[in-house]
C-alpha positions as CSV (number, residue, x, y, z in Angstrom):
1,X,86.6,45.8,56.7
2,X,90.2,46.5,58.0
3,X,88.5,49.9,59.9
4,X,85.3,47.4,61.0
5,X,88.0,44.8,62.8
6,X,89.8,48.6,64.3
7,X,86.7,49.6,66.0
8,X,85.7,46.1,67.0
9,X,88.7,45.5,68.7
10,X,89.1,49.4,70.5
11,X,85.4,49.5,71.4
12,X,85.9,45.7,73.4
13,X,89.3,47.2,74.9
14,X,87.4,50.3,75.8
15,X,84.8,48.9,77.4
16,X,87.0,47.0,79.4
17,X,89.4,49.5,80.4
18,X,86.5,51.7,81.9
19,X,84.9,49.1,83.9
20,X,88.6,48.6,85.4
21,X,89.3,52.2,85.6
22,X,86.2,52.7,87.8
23,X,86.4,50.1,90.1
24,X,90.3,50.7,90.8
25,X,89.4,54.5,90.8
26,X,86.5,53.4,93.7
27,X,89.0,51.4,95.6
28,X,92.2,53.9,95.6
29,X,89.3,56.8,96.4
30,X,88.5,55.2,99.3
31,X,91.9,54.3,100.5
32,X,93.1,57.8,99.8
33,X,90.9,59.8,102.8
34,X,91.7,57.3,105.4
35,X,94.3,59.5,106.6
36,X,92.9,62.5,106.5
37,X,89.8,60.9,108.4
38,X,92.4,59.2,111.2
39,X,94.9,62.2,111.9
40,X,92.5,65.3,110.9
41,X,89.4,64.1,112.1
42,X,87.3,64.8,108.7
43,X,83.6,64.0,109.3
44,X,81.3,62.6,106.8
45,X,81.0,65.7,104.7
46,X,84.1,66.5,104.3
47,X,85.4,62.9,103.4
48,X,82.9,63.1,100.6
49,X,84.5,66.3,99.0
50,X,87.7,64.6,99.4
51,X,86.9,61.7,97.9
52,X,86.4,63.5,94.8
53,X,89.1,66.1,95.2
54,X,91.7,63.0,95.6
55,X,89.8,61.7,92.3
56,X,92.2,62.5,90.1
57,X,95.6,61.2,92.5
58,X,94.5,58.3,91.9
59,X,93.6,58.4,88.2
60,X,97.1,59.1,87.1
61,X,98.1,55.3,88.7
62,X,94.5,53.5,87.7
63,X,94.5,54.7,83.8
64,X,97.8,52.6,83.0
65,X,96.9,49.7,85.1
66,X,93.0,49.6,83.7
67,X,94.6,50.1,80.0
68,X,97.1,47.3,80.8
69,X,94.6,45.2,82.1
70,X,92.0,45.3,79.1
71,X,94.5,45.1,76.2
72,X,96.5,41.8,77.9
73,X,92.8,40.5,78.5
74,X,91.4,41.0,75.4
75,X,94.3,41.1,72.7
76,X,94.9,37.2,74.9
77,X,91.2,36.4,74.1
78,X,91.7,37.5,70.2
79,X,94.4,34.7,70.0
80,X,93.4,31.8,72.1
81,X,90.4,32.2,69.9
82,X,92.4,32.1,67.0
83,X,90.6,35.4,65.9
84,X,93.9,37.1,65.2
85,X,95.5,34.1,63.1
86,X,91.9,34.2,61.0
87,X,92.8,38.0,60.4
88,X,96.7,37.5,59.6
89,X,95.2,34.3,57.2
90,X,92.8,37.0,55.2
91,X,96.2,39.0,55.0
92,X,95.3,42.0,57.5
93,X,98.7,42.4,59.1
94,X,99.3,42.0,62.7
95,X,100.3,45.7,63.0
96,X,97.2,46.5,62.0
97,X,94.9,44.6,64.5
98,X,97.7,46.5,67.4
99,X,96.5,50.0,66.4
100,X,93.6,49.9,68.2
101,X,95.7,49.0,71.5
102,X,97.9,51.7,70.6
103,X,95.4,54.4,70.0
104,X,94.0,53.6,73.7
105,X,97.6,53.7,75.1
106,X,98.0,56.7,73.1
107,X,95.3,58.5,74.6
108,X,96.2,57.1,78.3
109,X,99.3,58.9,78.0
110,X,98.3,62.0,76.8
111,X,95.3,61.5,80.1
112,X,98.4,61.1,82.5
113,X,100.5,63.7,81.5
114,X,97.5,66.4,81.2
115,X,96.2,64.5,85.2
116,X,99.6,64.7,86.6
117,X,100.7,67.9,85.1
118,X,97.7,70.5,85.4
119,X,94.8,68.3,87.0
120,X,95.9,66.9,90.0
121,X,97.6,70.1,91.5
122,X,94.1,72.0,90.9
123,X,92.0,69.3,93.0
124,X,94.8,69.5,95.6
125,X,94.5,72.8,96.2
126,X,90.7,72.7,96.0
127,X,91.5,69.9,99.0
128,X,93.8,71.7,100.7
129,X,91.0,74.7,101.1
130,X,88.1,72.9,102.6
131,X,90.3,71.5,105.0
132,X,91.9,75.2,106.0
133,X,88.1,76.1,105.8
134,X,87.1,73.7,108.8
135,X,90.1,74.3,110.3
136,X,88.7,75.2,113.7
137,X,86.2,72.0,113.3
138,X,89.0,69.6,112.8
139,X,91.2,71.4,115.5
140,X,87.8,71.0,118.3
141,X,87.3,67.3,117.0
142,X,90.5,66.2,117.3
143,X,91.1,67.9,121.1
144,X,87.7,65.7,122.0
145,X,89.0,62.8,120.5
146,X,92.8,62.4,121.9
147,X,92.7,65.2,124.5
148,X,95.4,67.7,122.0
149,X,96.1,68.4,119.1
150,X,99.4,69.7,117.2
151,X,99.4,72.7,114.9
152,X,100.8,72.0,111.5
153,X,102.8,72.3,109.9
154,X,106.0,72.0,111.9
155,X,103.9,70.9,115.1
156,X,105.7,73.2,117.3
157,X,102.5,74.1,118.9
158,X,100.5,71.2,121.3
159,X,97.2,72.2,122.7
160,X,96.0,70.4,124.8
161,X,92.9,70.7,126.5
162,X,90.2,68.6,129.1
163,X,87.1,69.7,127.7
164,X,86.4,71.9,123.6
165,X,83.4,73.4,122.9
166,X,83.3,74.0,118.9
167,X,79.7,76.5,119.3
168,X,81.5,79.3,121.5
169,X,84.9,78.4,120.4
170,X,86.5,78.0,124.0
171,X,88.9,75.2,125.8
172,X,88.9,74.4,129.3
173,X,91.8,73.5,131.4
174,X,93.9,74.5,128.7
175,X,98.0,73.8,128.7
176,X,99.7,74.6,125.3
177,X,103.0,73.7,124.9
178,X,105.6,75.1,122.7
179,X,108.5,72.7,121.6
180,X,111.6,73.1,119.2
181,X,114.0,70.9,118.2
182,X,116.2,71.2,121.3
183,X,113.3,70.3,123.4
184,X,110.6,72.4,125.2
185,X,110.9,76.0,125.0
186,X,107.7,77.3,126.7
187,X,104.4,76.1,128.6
188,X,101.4,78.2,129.0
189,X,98.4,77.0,131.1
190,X,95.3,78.4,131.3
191,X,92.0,78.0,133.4
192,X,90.2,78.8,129.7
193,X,90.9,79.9,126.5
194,X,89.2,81.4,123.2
195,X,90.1,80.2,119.8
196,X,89.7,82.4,116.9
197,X,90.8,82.0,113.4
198,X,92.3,84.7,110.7
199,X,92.3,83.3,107.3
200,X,95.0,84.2,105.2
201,X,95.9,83.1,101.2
202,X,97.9,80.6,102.5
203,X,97.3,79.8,106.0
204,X,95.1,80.3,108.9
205,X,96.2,82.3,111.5
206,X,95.2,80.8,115.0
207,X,94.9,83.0,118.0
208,X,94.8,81.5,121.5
209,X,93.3,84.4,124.3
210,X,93.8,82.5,127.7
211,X,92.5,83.7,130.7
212,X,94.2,83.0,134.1
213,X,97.7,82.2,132.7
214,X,100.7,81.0,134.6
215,X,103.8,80.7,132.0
216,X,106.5,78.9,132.4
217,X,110.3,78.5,130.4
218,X,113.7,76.8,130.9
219,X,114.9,80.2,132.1
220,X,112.1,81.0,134.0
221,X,112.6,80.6,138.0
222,X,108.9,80.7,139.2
223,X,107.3,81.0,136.0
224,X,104.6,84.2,135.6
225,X,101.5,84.4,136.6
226,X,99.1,87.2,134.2
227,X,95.3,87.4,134.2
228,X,94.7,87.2,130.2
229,X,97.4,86.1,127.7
230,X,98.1,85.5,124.1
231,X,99.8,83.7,121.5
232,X,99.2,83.5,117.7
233,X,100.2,80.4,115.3
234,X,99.9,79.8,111.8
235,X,97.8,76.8,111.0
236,X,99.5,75.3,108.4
237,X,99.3,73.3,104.8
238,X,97.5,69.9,106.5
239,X,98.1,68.2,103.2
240,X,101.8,69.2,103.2
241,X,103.5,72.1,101.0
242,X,104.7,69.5,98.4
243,X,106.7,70.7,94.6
244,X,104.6,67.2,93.5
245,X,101.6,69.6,94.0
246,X,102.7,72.0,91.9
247,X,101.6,73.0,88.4
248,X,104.3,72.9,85.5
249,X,104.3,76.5,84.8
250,X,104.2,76.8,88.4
251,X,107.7,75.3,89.2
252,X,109.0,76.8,86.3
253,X,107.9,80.4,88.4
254,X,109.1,78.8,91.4
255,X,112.7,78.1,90.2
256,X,113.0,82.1,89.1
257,X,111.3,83.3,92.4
258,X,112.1,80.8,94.9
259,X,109.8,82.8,97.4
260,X,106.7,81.6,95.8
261,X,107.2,78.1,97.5
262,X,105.6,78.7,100.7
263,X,107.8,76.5,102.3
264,X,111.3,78.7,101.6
265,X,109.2,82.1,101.9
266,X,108.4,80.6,105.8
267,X,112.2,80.4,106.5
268,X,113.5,83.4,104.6
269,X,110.7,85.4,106.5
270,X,111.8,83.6,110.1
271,X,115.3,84.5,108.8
272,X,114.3,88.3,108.4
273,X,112.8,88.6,111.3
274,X,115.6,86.8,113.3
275,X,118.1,89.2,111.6
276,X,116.2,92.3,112.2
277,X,115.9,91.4,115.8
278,X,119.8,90.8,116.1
279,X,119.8,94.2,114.5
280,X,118.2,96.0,117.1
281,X,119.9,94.5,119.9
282,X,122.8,95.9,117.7
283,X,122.0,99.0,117.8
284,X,120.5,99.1,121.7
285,X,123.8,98.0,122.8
286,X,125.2,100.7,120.8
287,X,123.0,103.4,121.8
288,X,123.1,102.0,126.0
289,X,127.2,101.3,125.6
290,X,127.2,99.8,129.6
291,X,125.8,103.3,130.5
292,X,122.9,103.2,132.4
293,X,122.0,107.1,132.1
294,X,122.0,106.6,128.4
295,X,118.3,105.1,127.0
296,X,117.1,104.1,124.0
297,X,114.0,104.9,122.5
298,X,110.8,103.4,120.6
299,X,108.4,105.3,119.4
300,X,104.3,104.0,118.4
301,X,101.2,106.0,117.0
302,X,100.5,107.5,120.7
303,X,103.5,106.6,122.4
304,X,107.1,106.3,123.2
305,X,109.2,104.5,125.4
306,X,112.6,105.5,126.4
307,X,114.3,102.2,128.2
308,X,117.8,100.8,129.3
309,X,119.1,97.8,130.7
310,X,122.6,95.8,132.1
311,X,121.8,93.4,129.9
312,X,120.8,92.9,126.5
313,X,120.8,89.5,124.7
314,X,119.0,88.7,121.3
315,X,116.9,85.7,121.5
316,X,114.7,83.7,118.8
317,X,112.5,86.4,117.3
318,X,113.2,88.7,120.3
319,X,115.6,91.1,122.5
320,X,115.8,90.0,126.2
321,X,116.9,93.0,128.8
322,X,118.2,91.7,131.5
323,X,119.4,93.1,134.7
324,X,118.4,96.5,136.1
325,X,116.0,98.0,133.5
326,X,114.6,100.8,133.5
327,X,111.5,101.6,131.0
328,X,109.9,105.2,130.9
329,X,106.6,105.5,129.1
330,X,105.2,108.7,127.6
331,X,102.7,110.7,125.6
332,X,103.9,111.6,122.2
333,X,101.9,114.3,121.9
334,X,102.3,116.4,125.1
335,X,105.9,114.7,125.9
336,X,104.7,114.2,129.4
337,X,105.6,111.0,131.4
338,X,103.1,108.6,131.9
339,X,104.7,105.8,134.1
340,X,108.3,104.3,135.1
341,X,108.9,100.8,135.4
342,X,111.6,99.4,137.1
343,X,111.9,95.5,136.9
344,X,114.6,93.0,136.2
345,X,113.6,91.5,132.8
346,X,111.8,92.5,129.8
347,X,111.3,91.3,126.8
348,X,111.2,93.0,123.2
349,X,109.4,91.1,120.7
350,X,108.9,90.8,116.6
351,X,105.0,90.6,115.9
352,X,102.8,90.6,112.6
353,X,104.0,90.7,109.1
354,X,108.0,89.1,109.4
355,X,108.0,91.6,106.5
356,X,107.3,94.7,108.2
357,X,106.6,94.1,111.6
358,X,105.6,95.5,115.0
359,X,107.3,95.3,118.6
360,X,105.7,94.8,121.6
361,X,107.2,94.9,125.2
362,X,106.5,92.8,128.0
363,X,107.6,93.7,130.8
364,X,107.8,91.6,134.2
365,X,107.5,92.0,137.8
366,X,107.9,95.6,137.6
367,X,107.4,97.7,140.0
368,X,105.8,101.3,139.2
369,X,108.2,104.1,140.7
370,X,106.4,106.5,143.0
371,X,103.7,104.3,143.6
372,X,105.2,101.4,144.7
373,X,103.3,99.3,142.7
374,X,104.2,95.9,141.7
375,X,102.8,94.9,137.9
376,X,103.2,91.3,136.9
377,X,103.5,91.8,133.4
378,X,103.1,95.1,131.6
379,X,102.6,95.0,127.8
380,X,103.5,97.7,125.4
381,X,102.5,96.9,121.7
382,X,102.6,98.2,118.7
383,X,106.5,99.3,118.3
384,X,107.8,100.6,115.6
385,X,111.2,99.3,114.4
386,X,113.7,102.9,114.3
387,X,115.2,103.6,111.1
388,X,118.7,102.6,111.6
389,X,117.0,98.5,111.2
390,X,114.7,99.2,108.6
391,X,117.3,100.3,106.1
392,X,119.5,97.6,106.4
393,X,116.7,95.4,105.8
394,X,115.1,96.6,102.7
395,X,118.4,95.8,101.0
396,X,116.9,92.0,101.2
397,X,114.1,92.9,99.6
398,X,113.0,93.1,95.7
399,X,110.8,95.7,93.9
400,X,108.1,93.8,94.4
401,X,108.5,93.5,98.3
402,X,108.9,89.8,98.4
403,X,112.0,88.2,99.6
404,X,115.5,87.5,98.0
405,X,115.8,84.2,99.4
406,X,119.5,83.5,98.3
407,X,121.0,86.9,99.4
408,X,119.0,85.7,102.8
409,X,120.4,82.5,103.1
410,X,124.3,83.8,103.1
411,X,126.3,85.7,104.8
412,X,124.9,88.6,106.0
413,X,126.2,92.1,106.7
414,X,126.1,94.6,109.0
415,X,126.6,92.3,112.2
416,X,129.3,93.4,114.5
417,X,129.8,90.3,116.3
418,X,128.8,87.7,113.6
419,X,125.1,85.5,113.2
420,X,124.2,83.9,115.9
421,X,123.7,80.2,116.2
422,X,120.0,80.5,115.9
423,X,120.3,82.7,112.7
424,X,123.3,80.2,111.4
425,X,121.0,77.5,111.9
426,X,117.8,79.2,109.8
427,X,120.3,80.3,107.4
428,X,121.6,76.6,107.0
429,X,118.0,75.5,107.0
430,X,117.1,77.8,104.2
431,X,120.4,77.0,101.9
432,X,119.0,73.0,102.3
433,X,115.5,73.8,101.6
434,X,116.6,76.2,98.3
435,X,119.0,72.7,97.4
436,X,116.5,70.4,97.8
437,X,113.7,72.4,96.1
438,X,115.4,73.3,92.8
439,X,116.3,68.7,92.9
440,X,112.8,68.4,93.6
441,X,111.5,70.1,90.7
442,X,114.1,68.4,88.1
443,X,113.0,65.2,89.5
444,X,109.5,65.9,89.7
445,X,109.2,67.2,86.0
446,X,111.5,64.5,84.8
447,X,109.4,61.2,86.6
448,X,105.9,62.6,85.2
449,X,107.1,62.6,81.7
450,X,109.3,59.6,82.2
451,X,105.7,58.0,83.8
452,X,103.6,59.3,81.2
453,X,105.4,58.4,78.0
454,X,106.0,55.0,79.4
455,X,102.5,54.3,79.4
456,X,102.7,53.9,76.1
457,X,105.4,51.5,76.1
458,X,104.1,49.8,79.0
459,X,101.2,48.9,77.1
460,X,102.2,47.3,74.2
461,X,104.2,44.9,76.1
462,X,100.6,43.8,77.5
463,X,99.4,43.4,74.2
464,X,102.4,41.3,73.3
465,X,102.2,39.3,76.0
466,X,98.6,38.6,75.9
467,X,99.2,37.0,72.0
468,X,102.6,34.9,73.3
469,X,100.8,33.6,76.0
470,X,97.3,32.8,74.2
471,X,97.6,29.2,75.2
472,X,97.8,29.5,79.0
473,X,95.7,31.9,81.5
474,X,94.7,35.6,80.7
475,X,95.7,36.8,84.1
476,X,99.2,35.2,83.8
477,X,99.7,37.5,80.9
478,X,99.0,40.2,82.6
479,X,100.8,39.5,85.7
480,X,103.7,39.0,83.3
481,X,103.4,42.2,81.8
482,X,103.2,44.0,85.0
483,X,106.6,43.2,85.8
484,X,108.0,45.6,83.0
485,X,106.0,48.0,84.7
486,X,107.5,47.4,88.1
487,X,110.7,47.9,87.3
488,X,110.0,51.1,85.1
489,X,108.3,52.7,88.4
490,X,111.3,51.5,90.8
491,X,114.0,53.1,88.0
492,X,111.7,56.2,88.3
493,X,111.3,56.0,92.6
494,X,115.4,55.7,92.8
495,X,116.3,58.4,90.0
496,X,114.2,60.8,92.0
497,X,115.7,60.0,95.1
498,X,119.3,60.6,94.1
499,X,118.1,63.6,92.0
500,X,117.2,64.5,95.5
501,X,119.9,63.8,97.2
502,X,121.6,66.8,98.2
503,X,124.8,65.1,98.1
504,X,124.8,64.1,94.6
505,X,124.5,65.0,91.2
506,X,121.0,65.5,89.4
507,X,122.4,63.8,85.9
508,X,123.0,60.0,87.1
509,X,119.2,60.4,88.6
510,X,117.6,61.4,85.6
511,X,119.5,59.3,83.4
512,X,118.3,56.6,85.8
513,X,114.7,57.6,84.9
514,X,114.8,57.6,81.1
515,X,117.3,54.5,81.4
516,X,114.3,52.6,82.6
517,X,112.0,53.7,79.5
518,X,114.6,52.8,77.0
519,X,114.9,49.6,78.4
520,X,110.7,49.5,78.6
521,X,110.7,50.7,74.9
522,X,113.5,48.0,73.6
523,X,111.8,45.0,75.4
524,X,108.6,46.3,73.9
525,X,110.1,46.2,70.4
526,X,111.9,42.3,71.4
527,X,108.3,40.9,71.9
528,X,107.2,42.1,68.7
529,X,110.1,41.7,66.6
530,X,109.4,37.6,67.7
531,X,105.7,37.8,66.9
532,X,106.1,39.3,63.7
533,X,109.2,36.7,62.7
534,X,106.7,34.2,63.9
């Protein structure tokens, strides 16, 4: 009899709690694309997939609530019918008639921890790779929609464009933009441009080919004028490089190899890069020394180029020459001289892999000796970096060839004349991002189980409160009982932002967190130390 009233009572709870479940599951569904669809552009197809890729986000909040909702309603029901008293009157305890309440919060915390612990960082991902598949598509739809569009992540890239034709890929009246923090470092316009996309694991690589360029900078007098020009980007995470995306075992992998969050691999690769280019206008300066019959020389598969220069000046990611420079290209095979440039800027720059990359030359407004000839911009790729750099840099590397992100972010050696304030600044950038990361995934782990377990809790204060208040409205029961909740997910929202404060302490944070379950748990065990006294 006592199993027959059990079964009676879950499957009327159950029943409840899925017809809940689905409709706030409906309502948070359709909530959760509308900012994809108003800042990516997502058409109907693709809001679809998200839809059900975002299905389980908004599981992890509509389980509790659905649960809450259909044991305050129905455990309310029980007693204004006098159901329960007819059940404590046959001598069936009123501990008894709660384990079917329990069982279901039982089993919606178990559903929360597995959603927010495993599930939900799966479907992300799943999300995050259709969008990165139509990549292109949301990049043309949003330049026919507002005119430009911003590469993420960091936005340091606006296209903009007058007219985008997604078929052949190509922009019209095309002006791209670059901006940093200090303000705008470089614009490009174009009479056209072709758009093509190079998918890696975790980004897209964007090339822009422009035809009929005239660039312009802060330095830049006149600006340049070239027939074709180029400029790659990396088309990043749309839905945001997030720890709260990230699978348990995952952080746990992330806090002994900080390089496999994309977001600190970025800067210690920008870092690298930055430092080997501060390297080698090290070692130009050294090889030139102020003497202008002494050159310096780059080798590549086919070539090499011997160059000096008044001036040389590391820059973000590059080597400016400045002054009277001199470049001499030649055969590597036969040794002979192919061409002499002699111009008044060039520019050496770090391309592909940050890991083990390429240099390419350009060279402006040069004129060709012996010929008289005036070039407006001469480009010399694929560079390789001498010896002397590449030594000193595998020293920041591990067996494996990733990264060593804290030996990157300190000090670092073998600069004569100190970092320079773009490298300080990455550095300092990269010692925050390690800070806040390692706070991040404390907090994180700490607020799902804090969440989860309190489910249980949260719960049984519903059922309580649905008996007490048998004689007045269902709904202000649960109402009532949602308070409790509240404040367990406000404890849970302010211990993880002063876990992630970088100022502060992780322990008052997390104590914070499970400071609000113990007082969830002994209210819960208040309510029913009153009903069973009464």
């Amino acid at each position: 009899m006592v199993f027959t009233l059990q079964r009676y009572i879950f499957r009327e709870a159950f029943k409840v709690f899925v017809l809940a479940a689905v409709a706030l599951t409906i309502i948070m569904s359709l909530g959760s694309i509308v900012r994809p669809v108003q800042e990516y552009g997502v058409g109907p197809r693709q809001a679809l997939h998200l839809i059900g890729y975002f299905l389980p986000i908004g599981l992890t909040f509509v389980l509790p609530v659905a649960a809450l909702f259909a044991t305050t309603l129905i455990y309310g029901r029980l007693a204004s019918d006098n159901e329960l008293d007819a059940c404590r009157a046959s001598g069936i305890s009123l501990l008894t008639l709660i384990y079917p309440g329990l069982a279901l919060a039982i089993m919606v915390a178990i559903a929360n921890l597995i959603l927010s612990f495993y599930v939900v960082p799966v479907f992300v991902r799943r999300a995050e790779r259709a969008l990165k598949a139509d990549a292109k598509q949301i990049l043309f739809r949003n330049i026919q929609r507002r005119g430009y569009y911003k590469l993420p992540p960091d936005e340091r890239y606006l296209i903009y464009a007058d007219q985008a034709n997604l078929q052949d890929g190509t922009l019209s009246g095309v002006v791209v933009a670059e901006v940093k923090s200090y303000g705008i470092k470089q614009i490009t316009a174009a009479e056209s441009a072709k758009v093509s996309f190079n998918p890696h694991e975790r980004f897209n690589e964007v090339r822009v080919t422009a035809r009929n360029t005239y660039q312009v900078g802060p330095e830049d007098e006149g600006g340049v004028f070239f027939e074709w020009g180029s400029f790659t980007a990396e088309f990043g995470s749309l839905l945001g490089d997030s720890i709260k995306f990230n699978k348990i075992d995952e952080m746990k992998r992330i806090r002994t190899d900080l390089t496999r969050f994309y977001p600190i691999d970025k800067l210690a690769r920008d870092i690298h890069a930055q430092f080997t280019t501060e390297l080698l206008a090290q070692d130009i300066v050294t090889k030139i020394a102020g003497d202008p019959n002494n050159f310096y020389t780059l080798y590549s598969g086919e070539k090499f180029v011997e160059f000096t220069a008044s001036g040389v000046a590391p820059r973000e990611e590059s080597v400016e020459l400045s002054g009277e420079v001199v470049v001499v290209e030649s055969d590597a095979a036969s040794r002979q001289r192919l061409c002499t440039l002699r111009c008044e800027r060039a520019v050496l720059r770090i391309e592909g892999d940050k890991l083990a990359p390429t240099l390419t030359m350009d060279i402006y407004n040069a004129r060709v000796e012996g010929t008289g000839y005036l070039r407006m911009r001469h480009i010399i790729r694929g560079l390789i970096r001498p010896k002397a750099v590449e030594t000193i840099t595998t020293e920041f590397k591990t067996e494996k060839g990733s990264l060593k992100a804290e030996k990157l972010a300190s000090a670092l050696p073998a600069m004569q004349k100190g970092a320079s304030p773009e490298l300080k600044e990455l550095q300092n950038k990269l010692q925050r991002k390690i800070r806040e990361t390692l706070a991040r995934i404390k907090a994180e782990i700490h607020s799902r189980l804090v969440f989860g377990t309190g489910c249980v809790s949260m719960i049984l204060i519903g059922i309580g409160l649905g008996i007490i208040k048998k004689g007045g409205h269902l709904l202000s029961a649960f109402g009532a009982s949602c308070v409790p909740a509240a404040v367990l997910i406000v404890c849970i929202m302010m211990g993880k932002n002063i876990t992630k404060n970088l100022g502060s302490q992780s322990i008052p944070g997390i104590a914070l967190m499970w400071g609000g379950l113990v007082l969830l748990s002994l209210l819960a065990v208040v309510i029913y130390h009153r009903l069973l006294k009464n």
